[in-house]
DONU-928958 format. One record per residue (C-alpha): residue in one letter; x, y, z. Coordinates in steps of 0.05 Angstrom, whole numbers, padded with zeros to 5 digits, always signed. Layout:
BEGIN
AXYZ ...
***
This chain:
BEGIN
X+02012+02971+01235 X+02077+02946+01207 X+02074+02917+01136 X+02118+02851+01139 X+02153+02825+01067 X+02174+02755+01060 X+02245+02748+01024 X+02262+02700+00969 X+02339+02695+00963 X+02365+02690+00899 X+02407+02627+00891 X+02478+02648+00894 X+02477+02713+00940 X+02500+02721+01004 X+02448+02700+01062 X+02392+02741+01085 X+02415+02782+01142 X+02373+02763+01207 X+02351+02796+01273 X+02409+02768+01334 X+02349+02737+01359 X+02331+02695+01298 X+02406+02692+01276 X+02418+02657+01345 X+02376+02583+01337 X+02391+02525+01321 X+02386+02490+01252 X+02326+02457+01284 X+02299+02517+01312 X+02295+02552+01246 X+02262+02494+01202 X+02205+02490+01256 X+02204+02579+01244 X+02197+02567+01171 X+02265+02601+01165 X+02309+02563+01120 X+02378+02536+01150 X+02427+02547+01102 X+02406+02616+01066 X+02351+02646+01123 X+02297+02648+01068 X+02226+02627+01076 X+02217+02560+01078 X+02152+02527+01039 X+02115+02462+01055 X+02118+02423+00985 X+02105+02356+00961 X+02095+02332+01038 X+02169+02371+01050 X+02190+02437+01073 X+02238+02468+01019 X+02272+02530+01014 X+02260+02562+00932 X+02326+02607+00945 X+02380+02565+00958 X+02344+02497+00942 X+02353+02472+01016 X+02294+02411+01021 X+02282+02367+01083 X+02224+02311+01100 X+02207+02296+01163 
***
């Protein structure tokens, strides 16, 4: 069995680099992945919003 990591980005570097297949949706697409938008980092469901701790990213619905 594969182990799988999940990736914080540090705030500043370059964006997580991304399978084509994930690399390929839409902004929408990714926020409903838990896959941030803007830096590809994990997304977290806080406060009643999803927000992104690497690049600071936050969205409500």
């Amino acid at each position: 069995m594969s182990e799988q990591r999940i990736v914080f980005p540090v705030a500043g570097e370059n964006k997580i680099a991304m399978p084509p297949e994930v690399a390929s949706l839409s902004e929408a697409e990714k926020i409903k992945k838990g896959i941030c938008p803007c830096c590809n980092g994990t997304l977290v469901f806080q406060e009643g919003c999803k927000a992104c701790y690497g690049c600071g990213w936050g969205g409500c619905e």
